[in-house]
C-alpha positions, 0 to 999 in steps of 0.5 A: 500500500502507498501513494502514487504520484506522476507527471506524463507529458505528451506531445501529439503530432498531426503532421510532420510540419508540426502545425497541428503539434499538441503538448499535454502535462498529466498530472496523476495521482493514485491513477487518478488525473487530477490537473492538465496543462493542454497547450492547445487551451493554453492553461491549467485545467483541473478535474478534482477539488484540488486540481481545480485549486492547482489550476487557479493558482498555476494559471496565476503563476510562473509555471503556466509561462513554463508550460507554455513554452514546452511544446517549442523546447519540448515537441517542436526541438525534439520531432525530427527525432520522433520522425525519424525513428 
């Protein structure tokens, strides 16, 4: 018995010019998700009591101008590997 806790990110791709490119951040806990950044939202959006409060507050601060940045740093610099593999 014990907690579980996760962060999956996600990029989703829709073509290889990357116009439709997606970032996601998942945020789980005990299986359930709780809060998600969706850079095609451009925001936190929570889907518990506590994600809800999360959101609010994240979408206030500086990690929704992070997440926001992901989908260059993270999906765009990283696709012509995922292609090519």
């Amino acid at each position: 018995d014990g907690y579980f806790e996760q962060v999956v990110s996600q990029c989703r791709f829709s073509s290889k010019d990357l116009q439709g490119t997606e970032f996601i951040d998942s945020y789980v806990f005990n299986k359930a998700e709780y809060v998600r950044f969706n850079s095609t939202v451009g925001k936190y959006v929570g889907y518990t009591e506590l994600g809800v409060k999360n959101a609010e507050a994240w979408n206030k601060g500086p990690e929704l101008a992070v997440e926001l940045g992901e989908l260059e740093r993270f999906c765009k610099q990283n696709a012509p590997i995922d292609y090519s593999a």
